[in-house]
C-alpha positions as CSV (number, residue, x, y, z in Angstrom):
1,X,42.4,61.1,-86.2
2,X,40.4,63.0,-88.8
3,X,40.3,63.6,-92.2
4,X,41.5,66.3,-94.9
5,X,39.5,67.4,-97.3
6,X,38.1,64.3,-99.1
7,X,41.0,62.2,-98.7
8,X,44.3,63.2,-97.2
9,X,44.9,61.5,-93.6
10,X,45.9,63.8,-90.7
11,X,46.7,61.8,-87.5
12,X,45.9,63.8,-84.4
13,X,44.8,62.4,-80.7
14,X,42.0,64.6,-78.9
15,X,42.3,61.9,-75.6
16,X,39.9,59.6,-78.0
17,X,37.0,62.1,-77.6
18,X,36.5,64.2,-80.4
19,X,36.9,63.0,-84.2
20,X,35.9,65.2,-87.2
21,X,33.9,63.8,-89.9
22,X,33.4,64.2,-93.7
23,X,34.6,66.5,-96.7
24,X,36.6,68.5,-93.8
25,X,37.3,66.9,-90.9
26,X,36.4,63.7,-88.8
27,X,36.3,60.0,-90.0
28,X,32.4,58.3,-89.9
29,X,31.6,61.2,-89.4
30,X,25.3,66.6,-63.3
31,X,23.9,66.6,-60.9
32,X,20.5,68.0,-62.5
33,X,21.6,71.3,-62.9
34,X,23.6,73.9,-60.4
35,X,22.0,77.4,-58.6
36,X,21.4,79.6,-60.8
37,X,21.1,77.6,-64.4
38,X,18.5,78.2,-66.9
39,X,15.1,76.8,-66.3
40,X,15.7,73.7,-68.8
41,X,18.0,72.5,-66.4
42,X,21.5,70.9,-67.8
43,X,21.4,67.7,-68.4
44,X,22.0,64.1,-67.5
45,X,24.5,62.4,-65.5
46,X,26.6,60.9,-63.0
47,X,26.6,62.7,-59.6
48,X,29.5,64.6,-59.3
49,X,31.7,67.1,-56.7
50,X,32.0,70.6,-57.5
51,X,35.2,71.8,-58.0
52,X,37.2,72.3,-54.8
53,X,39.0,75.2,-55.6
54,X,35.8,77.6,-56.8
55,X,38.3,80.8,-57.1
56,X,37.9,82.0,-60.7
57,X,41.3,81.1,-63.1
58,X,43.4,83.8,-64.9
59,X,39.9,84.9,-67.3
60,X,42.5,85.9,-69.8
61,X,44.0,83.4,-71.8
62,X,44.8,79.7,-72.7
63,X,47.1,79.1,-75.6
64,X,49.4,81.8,-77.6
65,X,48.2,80.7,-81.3
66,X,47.5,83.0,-84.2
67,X,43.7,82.5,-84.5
68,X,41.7,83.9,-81.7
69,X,38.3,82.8,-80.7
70,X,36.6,84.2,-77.8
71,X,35.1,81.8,-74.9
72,X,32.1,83.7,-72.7
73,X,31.7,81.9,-69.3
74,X,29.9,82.6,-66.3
75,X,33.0,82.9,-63.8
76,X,30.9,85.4,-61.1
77,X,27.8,85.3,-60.3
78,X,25.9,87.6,-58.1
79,X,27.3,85.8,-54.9
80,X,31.2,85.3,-56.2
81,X,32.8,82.8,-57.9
82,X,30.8,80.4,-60.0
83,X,31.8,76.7,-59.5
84,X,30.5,76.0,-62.9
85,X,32.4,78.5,-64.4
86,X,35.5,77.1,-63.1
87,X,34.5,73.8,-64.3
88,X,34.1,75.4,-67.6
89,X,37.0,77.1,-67.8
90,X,39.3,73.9,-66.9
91,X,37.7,71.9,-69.3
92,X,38.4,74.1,-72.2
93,X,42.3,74.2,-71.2
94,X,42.6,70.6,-71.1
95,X,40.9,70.4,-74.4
96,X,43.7,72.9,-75.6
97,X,46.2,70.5,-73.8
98,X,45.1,67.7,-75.7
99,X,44.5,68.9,-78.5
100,X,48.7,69.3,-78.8
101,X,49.3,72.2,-80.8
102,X,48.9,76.1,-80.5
103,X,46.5,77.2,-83.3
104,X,44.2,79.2,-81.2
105,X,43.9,81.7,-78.3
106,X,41.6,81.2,-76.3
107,X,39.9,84.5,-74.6
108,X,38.4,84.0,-71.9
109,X,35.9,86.3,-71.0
110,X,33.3,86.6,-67.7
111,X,30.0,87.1,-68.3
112,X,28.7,87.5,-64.5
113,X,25.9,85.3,-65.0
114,X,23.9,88.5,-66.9
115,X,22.8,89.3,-70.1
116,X,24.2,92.8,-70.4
117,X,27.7,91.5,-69.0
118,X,27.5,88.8,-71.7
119,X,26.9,91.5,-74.8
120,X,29.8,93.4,-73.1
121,X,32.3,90.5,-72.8
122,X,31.4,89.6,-76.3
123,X,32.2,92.8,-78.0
124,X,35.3,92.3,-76.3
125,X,36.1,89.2,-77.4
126,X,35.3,90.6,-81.2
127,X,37.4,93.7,-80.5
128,X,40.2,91.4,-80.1
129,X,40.1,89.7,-82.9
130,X,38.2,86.5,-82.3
131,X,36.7,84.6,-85.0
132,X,33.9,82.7,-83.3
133,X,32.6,82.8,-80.1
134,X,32.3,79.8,-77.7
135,X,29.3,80.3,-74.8
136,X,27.6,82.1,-73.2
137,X,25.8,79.1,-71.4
138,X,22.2,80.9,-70.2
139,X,20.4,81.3,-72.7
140,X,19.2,85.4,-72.2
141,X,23.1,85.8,-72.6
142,X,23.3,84.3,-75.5
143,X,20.3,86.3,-77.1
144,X,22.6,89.6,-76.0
145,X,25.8,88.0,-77.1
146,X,24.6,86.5,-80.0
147,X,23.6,90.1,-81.6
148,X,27.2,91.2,-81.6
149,X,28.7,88.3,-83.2
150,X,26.1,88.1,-86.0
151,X,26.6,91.8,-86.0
152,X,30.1,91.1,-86.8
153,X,29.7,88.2,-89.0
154,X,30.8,85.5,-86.5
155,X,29.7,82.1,-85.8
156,X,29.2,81.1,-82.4
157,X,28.7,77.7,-80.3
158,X,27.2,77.9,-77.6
159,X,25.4,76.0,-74.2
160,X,22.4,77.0,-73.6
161,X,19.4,74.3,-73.2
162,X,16.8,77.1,-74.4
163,X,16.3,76.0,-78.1
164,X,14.9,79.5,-78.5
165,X,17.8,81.2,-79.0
166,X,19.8,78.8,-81.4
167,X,19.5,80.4,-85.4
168,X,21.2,80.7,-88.1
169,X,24.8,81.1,-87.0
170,X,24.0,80.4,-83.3
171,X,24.7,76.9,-82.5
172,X,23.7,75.4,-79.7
173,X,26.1,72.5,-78.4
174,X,24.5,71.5,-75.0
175,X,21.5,68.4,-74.1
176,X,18.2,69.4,-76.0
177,X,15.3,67.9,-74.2
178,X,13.9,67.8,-77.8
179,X,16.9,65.2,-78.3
180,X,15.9,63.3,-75.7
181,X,12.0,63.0,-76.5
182,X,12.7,62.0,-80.4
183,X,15.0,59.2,-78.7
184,X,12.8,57.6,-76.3
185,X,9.4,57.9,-78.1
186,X,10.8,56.6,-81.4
187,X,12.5,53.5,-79.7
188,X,9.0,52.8,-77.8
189,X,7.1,52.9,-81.2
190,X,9.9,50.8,-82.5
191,X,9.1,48.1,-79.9
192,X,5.4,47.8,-80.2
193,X,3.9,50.9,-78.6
194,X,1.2,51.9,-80.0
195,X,-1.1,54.4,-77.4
196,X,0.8,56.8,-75.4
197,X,-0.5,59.2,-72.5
198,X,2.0,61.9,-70.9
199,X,2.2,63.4,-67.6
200,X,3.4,66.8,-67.8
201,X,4.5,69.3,-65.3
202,X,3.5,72.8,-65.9
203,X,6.9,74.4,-66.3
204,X,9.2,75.1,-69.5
205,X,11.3,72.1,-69.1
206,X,7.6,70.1,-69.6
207,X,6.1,72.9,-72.2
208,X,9.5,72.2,-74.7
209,X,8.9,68.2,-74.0
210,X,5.2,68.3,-74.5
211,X,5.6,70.1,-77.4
212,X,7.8,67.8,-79.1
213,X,6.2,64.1,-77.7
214,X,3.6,65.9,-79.5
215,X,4.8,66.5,-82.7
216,X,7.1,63.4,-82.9
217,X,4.0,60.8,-81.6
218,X,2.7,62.3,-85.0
219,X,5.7,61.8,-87.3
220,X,5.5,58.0,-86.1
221,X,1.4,57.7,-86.1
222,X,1.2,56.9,-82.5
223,X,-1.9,57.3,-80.9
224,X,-2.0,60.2,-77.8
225,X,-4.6,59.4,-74.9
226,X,-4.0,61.9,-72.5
227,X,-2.2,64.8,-71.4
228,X,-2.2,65.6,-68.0
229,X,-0.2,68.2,-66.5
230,X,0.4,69.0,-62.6
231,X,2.0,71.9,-60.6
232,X,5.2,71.3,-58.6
233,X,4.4,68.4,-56.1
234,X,0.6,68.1,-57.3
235,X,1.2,64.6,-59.7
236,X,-1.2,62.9,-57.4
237,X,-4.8,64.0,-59.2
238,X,-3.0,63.7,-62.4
239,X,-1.9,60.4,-62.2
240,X,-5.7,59.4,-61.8
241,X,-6.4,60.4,-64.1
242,X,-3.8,58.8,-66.3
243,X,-4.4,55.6,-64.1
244,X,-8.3,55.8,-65.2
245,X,-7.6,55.4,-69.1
246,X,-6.2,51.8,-68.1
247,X,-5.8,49.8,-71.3
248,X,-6.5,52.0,-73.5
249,X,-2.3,53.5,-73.2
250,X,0.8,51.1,-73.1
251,X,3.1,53.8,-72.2
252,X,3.5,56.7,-70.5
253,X,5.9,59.4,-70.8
254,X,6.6,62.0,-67.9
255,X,9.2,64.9,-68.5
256,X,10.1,65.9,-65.4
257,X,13.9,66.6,-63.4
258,X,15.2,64.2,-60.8
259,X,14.2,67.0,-58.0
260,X,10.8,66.4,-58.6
261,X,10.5,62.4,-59.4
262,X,10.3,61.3,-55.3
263,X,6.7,62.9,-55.3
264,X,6.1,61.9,-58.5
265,X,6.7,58.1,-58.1
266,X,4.4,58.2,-54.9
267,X,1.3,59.6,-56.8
268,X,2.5,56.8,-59.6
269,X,2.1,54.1,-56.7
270,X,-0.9,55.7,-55.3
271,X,-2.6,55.6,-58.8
272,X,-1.5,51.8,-59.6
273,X,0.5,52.9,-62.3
274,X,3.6,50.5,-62.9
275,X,3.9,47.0,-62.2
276,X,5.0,46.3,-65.7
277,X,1.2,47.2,-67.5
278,X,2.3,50.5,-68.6
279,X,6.3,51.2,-70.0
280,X,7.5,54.7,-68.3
281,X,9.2,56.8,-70.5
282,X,11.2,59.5,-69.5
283,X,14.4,61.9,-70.6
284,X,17.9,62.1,-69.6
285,X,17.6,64.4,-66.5
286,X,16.5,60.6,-64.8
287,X,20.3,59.8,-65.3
288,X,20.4,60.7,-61.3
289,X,21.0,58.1,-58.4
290,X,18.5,59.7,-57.2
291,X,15.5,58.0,-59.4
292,X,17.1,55.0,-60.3
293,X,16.6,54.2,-57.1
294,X,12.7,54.8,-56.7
295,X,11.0,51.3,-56.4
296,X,8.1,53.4,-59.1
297,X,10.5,53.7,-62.1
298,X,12.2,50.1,-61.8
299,X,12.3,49.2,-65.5
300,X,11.2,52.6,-66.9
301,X,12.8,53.6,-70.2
302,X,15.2,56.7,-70.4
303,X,16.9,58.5,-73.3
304,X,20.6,59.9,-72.4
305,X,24.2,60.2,-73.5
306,X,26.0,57.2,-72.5
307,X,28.1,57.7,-69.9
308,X,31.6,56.1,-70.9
309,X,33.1,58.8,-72.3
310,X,31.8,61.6,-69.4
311,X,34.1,58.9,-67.0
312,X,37.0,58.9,-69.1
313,X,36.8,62.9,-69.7
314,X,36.2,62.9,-65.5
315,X,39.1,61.0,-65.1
316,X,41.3,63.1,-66.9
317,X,40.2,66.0,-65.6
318,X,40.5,65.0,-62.0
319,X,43.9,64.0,-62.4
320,X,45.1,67.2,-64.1
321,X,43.1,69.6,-61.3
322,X,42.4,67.4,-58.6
323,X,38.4,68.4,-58.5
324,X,35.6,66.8,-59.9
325,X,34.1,68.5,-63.5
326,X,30.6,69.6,-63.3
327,X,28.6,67.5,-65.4
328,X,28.3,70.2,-68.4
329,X,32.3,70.8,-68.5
330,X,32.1,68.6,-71.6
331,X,30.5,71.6,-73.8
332,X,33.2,73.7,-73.2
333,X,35.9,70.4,-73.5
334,X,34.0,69.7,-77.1
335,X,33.8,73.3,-78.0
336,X,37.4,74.1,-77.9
337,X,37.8,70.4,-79.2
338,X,36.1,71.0,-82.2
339,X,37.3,74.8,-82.7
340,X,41.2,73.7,-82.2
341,X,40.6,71.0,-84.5
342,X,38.6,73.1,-87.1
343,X,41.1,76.3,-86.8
344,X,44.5,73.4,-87.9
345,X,42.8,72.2,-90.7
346,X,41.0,75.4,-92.7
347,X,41.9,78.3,-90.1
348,X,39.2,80.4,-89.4
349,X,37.2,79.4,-92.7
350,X,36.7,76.2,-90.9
351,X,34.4,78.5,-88.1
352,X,32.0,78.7,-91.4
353,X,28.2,77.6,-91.3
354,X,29.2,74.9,-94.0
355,X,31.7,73.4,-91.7
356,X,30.2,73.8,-89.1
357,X,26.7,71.7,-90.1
358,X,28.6,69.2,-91.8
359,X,25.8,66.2,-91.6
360,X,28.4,63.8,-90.7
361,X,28.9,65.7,-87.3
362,X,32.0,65.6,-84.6
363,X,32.4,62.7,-82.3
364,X,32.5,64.3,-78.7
365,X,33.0,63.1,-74.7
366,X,28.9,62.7,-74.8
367,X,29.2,61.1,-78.5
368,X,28.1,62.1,-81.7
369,X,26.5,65.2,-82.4
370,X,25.6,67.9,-85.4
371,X,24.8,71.2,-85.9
372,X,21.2,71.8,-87.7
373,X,21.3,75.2,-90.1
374,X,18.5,76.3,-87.4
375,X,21.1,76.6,-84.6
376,X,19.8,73.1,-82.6
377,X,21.4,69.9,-82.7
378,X,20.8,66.2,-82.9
379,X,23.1,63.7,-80.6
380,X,23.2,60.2,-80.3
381,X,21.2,58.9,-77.6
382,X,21.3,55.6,-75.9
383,X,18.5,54.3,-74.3
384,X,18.6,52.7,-71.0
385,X,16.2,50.8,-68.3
386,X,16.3,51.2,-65.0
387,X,16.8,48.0,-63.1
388,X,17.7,47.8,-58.6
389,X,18.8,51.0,-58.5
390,X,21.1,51.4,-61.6
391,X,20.7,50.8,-65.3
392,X,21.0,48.7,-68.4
393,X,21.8,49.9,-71.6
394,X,18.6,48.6,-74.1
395,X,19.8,50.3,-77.2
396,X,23.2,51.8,-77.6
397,X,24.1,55.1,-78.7
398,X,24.7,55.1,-82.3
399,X,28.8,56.2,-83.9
400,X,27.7,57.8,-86.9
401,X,24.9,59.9,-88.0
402,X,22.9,59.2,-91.8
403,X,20.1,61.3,-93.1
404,X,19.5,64.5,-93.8
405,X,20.8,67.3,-91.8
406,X,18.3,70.0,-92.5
407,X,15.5,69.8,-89.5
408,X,13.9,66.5,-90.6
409,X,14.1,63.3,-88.8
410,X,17.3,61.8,-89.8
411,X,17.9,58.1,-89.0
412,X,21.0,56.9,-86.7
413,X,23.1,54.1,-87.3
């Protein structure tokens, strides 16, 4: 259910994953990536199937309702159909099926996995009428799509994990690793960490988390021993030298994908790094069978979504096409959530930047989330330890947001 203005009560099921909050809307308030996904690598999760039927849907329409709002997905790529595309796609029209009523149109557009397809399927999408745009999900699409719908005056949600194209008017829906590093190193120097180190790999996945272990160590005055950072499959000489600062750090924080933890947790080993001396930290790409299972990262600390409402949003799915959802089919599934939700209550002035940044923020399948006036967002993260092969949830993820929405570090409740 959600709320109407500041009072009125409107009673509406989304399956018990998205809830509006505040003045306008809601009450209170994969694998590790597929081929050919941006270099920060979707996010977190359970291992799952790709679709089984990777033939493209209809990219026309989903719904028949008056206001029209375009949805730019990567249904082709250079070798065919896109599987994540698919996944996409489906999860937006059971979002529209849940949502139960027929406010919106959904076009669906193909962006062929380029940027200059992407700025053509937007202006098509504006040239018929849509009043925000949903996707692109690679992040030089959005940059190209992104021009037109600012261009036109439109807002526009969409997945990309490059924070470098989220601004004003561009929001960015999907798993920021900058989410994920404010999570973990702030519930570390909540339980008595005081002198961090960080093993980096050199790649942009590890330049965005440096950046912001960084900045955030700062904001909470804890100490930063060491950096070291390795090339693909070269932790070995940097975990020396991590090793070699022995008590002087009492965690250490490593930022790299599940891919590349099996050669990382040997050069842990090899360096005597673990044992319980030194808390591993890491982000929610370690949500992976893969590394909970690595005998180096038993009892290391991660940051992620929790994963309750992925299942139940799996579930669904999988019933209604009889495939597994990629891991990410939950942006487009909140997207047209949120925009259905938005487009019954104020029509398209609900697509507005005030709406939309509401501090209170949206309650999605990955829990809650808001939209910063820079284009980024903040979700609630649980944090969980790995323990014989699966995990333990240390802190939960919180329900509600309080605090300021405007770039600073807001608190969760």
């Amino acid at each position: 259910m959600f709320l109407s203005g500041n009072s009125s009560l409107v009673r509406r099921r989304f399956a018990g994953l998205l809830v509006l909050a505040a003045s306008f809307a809601l009450t209170g308030c994969g694998p590790t990536g597929a081929p050919g996904l941006n270099p920060f690598a979707p996010p977190a999760g359970l291992q799952t199937q790709q679709p089984s039927d990777q033939t493209p849907e209809s990219a026309d329409t989903i719904g028949s309702g008056p206001i029209r709002v375009g949805l730019i997905l990567p249904m082709t790529q250079a070798s065919g159909p896109s599987a994540v595309g698919v996944s996409l796609r489906r999860a937006a029209e059971l979002a529209y099926a849940d949502s139960g009523g027929n406010d919106v149109t959904i076009l669906v557009k193909d962006d062929q996995s380029t940027p200059d397809a992407a700025r053509e399927a937007a202006k098509a999408a504006l040239g018929e009428g849509a009043e925000i745009i949903l996707g692109p999900l690679f992040g030089p699409n959005v940059r190209e799509a992104a021009r037109l719908a600012r261009g036109a005056g439109k807002s526009m949600i969409a997945f990309s994990t490059d924070s470098g194209v989220a601004q004003r008017g561009v929001y960015l829906l999907s798993f920021l690793v900058e989410n994920y590093v404010d999570r973990i190193v702030d519930y570390a120097a909540s339980r008595g960490k005081k002198s961090f180190a960080a093993l980096v790999p050199d790649n942009d996945y590890g330049r965005v988390a440096e950046a912001e272990f960084q900045g955030v160590a700062a904001r909470r005055g804890v100490r930063v021993q060491g950096i070291e950072h390795y090339a693909p499959g070269g932790a070995g000489e940097a975990a020396k030298k991590i090793a070699s600062l022995g008590d002087q750090i009492d965690a250490l924080f490593i930022p790299d994908q599940a891919d590349a933890m099996a050669s990382v947790a040997q050069a842990l080993t090899a360096a005597g790094i673990g044992g319980g001396k030194i808390q591993i930290l890491g982000t929610g790409v370690w949500n992976d069978a893969r590394v909970l299972r690595m005998p180096a990262l038993q009892g290391a600390w991660f940051a992620t979504p929790e994963n309750g409402g992925f299942n139940n949003f799996a579930a669904r799915y999988r019933q209604k096409f009889g495939a597994d959802p990629t891991r990410i089919a939950t942006l487009a599934y909140d997207a047209t959530s949120l925009v259905a939700a938005l487009a019954r209550q104020q029509g398209a002035r609900g697509f507005g930047e005030s709406a939309l940044t509401n501090p209170s923020g949206f309650n999605g399948a990955d829990g809650v989330f808001r939209f910063r006036p820079d284009g980024t967002n903040e979700r609630g993260l649980a944090v969980l330890q790995i323990a014989n092969g699966s995990v333990t949830v240390l802190s939960a993820a919180p329900k509600s947001f309080s605090g300021a929405s405007d770039g600073s570090q807001a608190r969760l409740n």
